[in-house]
Structures are given as structure tokens and as C-alpha cells.
C-alpha positions in Angstrom: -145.0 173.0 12.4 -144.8 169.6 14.1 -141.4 169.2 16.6 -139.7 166.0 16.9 -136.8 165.3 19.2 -135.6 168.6 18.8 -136.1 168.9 15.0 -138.3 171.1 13.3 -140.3 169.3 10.0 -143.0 171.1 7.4 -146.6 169.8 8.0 -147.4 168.6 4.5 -151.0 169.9 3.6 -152.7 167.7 1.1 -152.9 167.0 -1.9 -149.6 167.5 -2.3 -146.9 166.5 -4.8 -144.3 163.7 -2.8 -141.3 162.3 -4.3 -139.4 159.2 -2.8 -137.4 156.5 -4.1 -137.0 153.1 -3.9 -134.4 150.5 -4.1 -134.6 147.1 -5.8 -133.0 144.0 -7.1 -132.7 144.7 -10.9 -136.2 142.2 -12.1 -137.9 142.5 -14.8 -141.3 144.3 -14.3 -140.4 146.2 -11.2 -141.4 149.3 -13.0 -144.9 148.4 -14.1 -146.1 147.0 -10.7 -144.9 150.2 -9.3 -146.8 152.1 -12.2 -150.0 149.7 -11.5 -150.0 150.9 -8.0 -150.1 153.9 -8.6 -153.1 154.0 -10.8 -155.1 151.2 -8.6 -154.7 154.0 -6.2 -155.6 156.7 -8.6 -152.3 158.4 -9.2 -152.8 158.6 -12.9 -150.4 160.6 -13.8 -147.3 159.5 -11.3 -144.1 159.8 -13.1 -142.0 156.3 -12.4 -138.1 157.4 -13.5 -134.6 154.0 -12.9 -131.5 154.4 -12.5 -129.4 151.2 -13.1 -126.2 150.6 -10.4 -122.9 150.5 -12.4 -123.0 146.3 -12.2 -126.8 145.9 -13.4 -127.4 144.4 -9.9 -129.7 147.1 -8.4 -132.2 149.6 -9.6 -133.7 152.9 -8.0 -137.0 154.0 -8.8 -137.4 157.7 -8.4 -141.8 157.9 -7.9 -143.3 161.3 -8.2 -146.8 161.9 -8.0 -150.1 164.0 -6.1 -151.1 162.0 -3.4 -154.1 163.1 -2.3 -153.9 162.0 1.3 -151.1 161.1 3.6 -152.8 157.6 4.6 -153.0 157.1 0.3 -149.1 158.2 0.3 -148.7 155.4 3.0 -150.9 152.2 1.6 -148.9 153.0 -2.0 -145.4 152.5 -0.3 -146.5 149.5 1.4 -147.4 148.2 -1.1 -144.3 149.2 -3.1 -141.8 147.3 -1.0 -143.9 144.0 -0.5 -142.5 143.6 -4.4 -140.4 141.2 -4.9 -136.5 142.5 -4.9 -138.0 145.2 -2.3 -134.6 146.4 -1.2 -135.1 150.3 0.7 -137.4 153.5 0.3 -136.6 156.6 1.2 
């Protein structure tokens, strides 16, 4: 277990399956440069999922995947919010 300012957290033991979303401007091709990411970083079959807001304004990407390495979990969602519209992930 790692501690952390009085909170307890899992130790995540690779590969390991990691969901996390992402918040965006609603563009056109969002999804596939996510879903190119992913496979440039060998993530084959990573499951890309939007949700629309309720205006059309914003999308969510829900990204679920095996990441086979904590530092490959990290260089995939740096590369997801240097797309353009890059709002949040979390």
C-alpha cells in the first residue's frame, strides 16, 4: 500500500486494466486521435466510449484499456490532452 497525506491508495501492479476519462470541446475527430494513440502505443484493443453534453458543446471520452506499464499509462494521457479541444482528464 502506498500512504499519502493521510490517505490510503492500491498499488496498481501491471499490466493492468485502467479506465479514465476525458473532457473535450465537441470536434470532429477527437475520437480517432484518441483511438490512434492508443494503438501507436500498442493498446489494440482499448475500448474509446462519448457521451455528448445536453447542448452538443462538450464531449467525454470514457478510455478503457491494459496498459502494460504505468509510464505507457502516462505518455498515452499526455498525449491525449495535447489534442486540440483538450478540456480535463480524470
Amino acid at each position: 500500500m502506498i500512504e499519502k497525506r493521510n490517505t490510503t491508495r492500491k498499488e496498481i501492479i501491471y499490466p493492468a486494466e485502467v479506465m479514465f476519462k476525458s473532457v473535450f470541446r465537441n470536434r470532429p475527430y477527437t475520437m480517432d486521435s484518441i483511438r490512434n494513440i492508443l494503438a501507436e502505443h500498442s493498446i489494440p484493443e482499448g475500448k474509446v466510449t462519448a457521451k455528448e453534453s445536453s447542448g452538443g458543446k462538450f464531449i467525454s471520452y470514457t478510455v478503457t484499456g491494459i496498459f502494460p506499464s504505468e509510464e505507457n499509462l502516462n505518455a498515452i494521457c499526455t498525449q491525449i490532452t495535447m489534442i486540440e479541444g483538450f478540456m480535463s482528464l480524470f
